[in-house]
N, C-alpha and C positions, 0 to 999 in steps of 0.2 A: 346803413346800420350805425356809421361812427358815433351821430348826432345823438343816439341812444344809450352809447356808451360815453359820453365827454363828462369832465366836473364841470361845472357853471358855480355861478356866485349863491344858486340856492339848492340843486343838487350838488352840495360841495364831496363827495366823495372822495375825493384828495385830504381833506381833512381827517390828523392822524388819528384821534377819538373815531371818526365814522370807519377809515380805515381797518381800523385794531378790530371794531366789532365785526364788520365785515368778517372779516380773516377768523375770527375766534366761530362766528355761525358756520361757518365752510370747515371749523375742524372734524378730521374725521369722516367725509362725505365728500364724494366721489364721484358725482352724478351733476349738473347743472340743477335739474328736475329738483333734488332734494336739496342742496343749498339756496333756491329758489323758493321753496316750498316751508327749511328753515326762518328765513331772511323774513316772509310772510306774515308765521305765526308772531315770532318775535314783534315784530310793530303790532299787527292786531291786539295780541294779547300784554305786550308789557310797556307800550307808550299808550296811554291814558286821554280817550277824548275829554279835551278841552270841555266843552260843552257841558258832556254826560256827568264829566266830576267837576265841574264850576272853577276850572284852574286858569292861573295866570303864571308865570307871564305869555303873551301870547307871542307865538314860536313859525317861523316863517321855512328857514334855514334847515337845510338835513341836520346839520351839525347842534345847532339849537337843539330841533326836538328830541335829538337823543339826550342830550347834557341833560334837558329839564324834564325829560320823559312824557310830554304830554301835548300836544297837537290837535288843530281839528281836524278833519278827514284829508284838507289839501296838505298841510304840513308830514302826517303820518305818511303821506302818497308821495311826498319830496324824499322823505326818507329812506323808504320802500326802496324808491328809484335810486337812491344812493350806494344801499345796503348791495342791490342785486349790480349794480355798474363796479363798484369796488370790486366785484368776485368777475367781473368780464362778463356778465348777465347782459344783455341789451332790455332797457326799460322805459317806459313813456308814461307819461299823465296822460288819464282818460278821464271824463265829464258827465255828469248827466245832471240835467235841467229838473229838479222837483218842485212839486207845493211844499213850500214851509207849513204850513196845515192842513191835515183834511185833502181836501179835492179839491178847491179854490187859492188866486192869485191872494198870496205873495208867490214868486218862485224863485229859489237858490239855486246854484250851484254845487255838486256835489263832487268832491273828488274818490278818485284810482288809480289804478294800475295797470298797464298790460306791461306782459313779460316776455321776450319772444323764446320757447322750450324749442330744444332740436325737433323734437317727434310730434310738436303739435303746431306748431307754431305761435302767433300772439293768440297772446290768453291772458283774458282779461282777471284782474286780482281785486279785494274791496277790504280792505284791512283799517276802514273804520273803528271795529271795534264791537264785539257783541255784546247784546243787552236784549232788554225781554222784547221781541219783534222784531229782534237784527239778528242775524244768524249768517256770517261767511266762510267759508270755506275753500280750500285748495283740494281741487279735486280734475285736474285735469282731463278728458277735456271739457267738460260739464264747469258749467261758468255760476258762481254760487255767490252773486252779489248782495247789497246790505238792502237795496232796495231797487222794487218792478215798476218799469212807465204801466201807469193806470187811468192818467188822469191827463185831460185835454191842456196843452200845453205844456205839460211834460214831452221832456227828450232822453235820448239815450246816443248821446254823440259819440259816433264810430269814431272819430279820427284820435291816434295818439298824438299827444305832442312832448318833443325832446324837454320842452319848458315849461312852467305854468303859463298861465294866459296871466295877462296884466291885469283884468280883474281884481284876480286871487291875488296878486303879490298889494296890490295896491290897499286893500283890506285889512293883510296879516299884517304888513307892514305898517302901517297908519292907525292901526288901532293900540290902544292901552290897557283894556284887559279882555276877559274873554265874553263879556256881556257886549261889549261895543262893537264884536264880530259879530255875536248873536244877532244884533240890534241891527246890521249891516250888511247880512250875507250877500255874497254876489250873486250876480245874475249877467246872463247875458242875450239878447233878444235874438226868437228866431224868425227869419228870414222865410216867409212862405211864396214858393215860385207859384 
């Protein structure tokens, strides 16, 4: 579990701005479940996808997307993991492989969250960001993501990881605003045995 709870260079959690908010989401609540559940809303609903609102600069860092409030779905998911690891939460990046349009190749990468809760265990979280056809929720143990595998070549990859994939960093980080992410989403090919 440590590797779920460590800061890194981009879950900075050690960082005193991500710190402070941590602590301020956990005022008053008593429970992992609920400061888990605070930590949640807070990214879904008050840092701003990138995308959806056309913003720059584009934001890699936990510590970034809080300062500029607005991230695409993997940066909001660095945060996430930040937010819930400051409060002693164990947190991971989770994946899923989509069509950037419709039902046909291109396919991105999508980011998450799992959380691991005493009484349920990992549970996965999607704090993208709602909008008219995205709908998530924290509702334990009922897993209430932004988007369902529907379509051939889509995935929905089980494994958490302590980090992003180098994909993702190599994107957030090399781009200059947020159409040159648009323009560039990752992907990463699957492997059929």
């Amino acid at each position: 579990m440590n590797k779920y709870l460590t800061s890194s260079a981009i879950i900075d959690w050690d960082n005193p701005k991500v710190m402070t908010k941590a602590k301020d989401l956990a005022q008053g609540v008593d429970s992992s479940l609920e400061i888990a559940k605070k930590c949640f809303i807070y990214v879904r609903d008050e840092i701003q996808h990138s995308n959806d609102y056309q913003l720059n600069p584009v934001t890699c860092k936990a510590s970034d997307v809080l300062e500029h409030k607005t991230g695409f779905c993997y940066a909001k998911s660095h945060l996430l993991a930040a937010l819930l690891r400051a409060n002693g939460i164990p947190a991971g990046l989770c994946y899923q492989r989509l069509a950037v349009e419709n039902d046909k190749p291109p396919f991105c990468l999508h980011g998450l969250n799992a959380v691991y809760l005493p009484d349920f265990g990992w549970y996965r979280i999607d704090a993208r960001g709602n909008k008219e056809g995205v709908f998530t929720e924290f509702i334990p143990p009922v897993e209430k993501l932004a988007f369902q595998i529907v379509n051939e070549g889509e995935a929905d990859f089980q494994e958490i990881w302590s980090d992003p994939l180098p994909e993702i960093k190599k994107v957030l980080e090399s781009s200059n605003s947020f159409q040159e992410v648009a323009d560039n989403l990752p992907d990463i090919e699957i492997i059929k045995s």
